[in-house]
N, C-alpha and C positions, 0 to 999 in steps of 0.2 A: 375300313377295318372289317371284313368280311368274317363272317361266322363269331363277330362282338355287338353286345346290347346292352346299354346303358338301359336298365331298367330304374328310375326314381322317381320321384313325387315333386311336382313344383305349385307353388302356390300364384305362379304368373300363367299366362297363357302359355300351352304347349309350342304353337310358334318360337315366343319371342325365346322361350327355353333353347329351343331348337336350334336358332339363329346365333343364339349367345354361346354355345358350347358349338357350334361350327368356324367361328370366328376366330380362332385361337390359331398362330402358325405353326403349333408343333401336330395338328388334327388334319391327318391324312386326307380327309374327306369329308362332306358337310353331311351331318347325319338328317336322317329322317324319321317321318313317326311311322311306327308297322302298328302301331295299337296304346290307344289310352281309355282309362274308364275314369268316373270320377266319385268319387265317395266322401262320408263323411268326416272321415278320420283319415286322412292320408297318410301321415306319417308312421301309424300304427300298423297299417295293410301294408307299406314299405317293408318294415320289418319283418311281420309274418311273411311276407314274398321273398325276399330276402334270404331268410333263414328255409325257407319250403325250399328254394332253388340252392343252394350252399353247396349242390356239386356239383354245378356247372357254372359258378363262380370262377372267374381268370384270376384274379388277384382279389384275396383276403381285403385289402383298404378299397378296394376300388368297386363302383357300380356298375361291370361290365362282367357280362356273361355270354359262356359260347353254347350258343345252339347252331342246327344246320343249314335253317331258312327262317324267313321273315313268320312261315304258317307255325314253325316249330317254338317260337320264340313266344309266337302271341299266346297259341295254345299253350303253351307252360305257365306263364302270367295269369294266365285265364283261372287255368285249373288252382295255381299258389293264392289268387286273389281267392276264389272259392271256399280254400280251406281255413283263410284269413279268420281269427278267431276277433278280427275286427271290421271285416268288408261288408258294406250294407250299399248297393247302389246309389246314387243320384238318377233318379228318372225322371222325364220329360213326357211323359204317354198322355200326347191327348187325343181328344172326341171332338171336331170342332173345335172350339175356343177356351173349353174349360180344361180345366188342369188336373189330373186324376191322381187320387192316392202318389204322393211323394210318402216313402217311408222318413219317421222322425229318428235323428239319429238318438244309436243307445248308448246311454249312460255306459261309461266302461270304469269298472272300480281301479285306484290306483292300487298298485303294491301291498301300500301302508292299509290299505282298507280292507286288503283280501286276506294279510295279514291279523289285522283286528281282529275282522270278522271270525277266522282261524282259532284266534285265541280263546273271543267271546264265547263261540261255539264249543268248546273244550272245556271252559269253565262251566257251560248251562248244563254240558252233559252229566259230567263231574256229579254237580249239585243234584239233578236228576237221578243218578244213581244212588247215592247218601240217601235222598229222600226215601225212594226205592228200598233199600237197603236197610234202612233204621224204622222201616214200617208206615210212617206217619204219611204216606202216600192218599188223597183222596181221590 
């Protein structure tokens, strides 16, 4: 399928991913990998890549996107993981034998919490200005 890129997240090895969506008799041709990273939150960097790529999307329902080459495809990924308001890499850097700074994934608040948060914050201001307002401020 020349100039299509399933771009998605599997929580198996890339291989057997590979292998399993090649296997299918309606797939022209057995796909390959041009580029994977791994992170802590996959399904979240999905989305943000996802939504960063949206116009070079082929089909709305589907995980397939057209770039012009394998270099044009990755560097897209590259740059949408980057902007990812959830990509933190998985790194392996070592010195010898010891294992260096892996970053800990970040807590990422859900909806309902940034919501809350949203509200609580509106209520403390609130109160802060009454305070403010009616003098009794220390």
């Amino acid at each position: 399928m020349p100039g299509l890129y399933k771009i998605g997240f599997t929580t198996q090895s890339v291989q057997v991913r590979i292998s399993e969506l090649s296997r299918g008799t309606s797939v022209p041709a057995a796909f390959y990998k041009v580029l994977d990273i791994t992170t802590y939150n996959p399904a979240a960097v999905e989305r943000d890549v996802h939504l960063f790529l949206r116009n070079s999307r082929s089909n709305a329902r589907r995980e397939f996107f057209q770039f012009t080459s394998d270099t044009e495809a990755a560097a897209s990924v590259l740059v949408a993981a980057g902007q990812s308001r959830f990509y933190q890499p998985v790194t392996d850097n070592r010195a010898g034998d010891a294992l260096h700074a892996i970053p800990e994934p970040v807590v990422q608040m859900t909806y309902e919490e940034i919501e809350r948060r949203k509200t609580e914050g509106k209520v403390a201001i609130k109160s802060l200005m009454a305070i403010l307002d009616g003098g009794s401020a220390q």
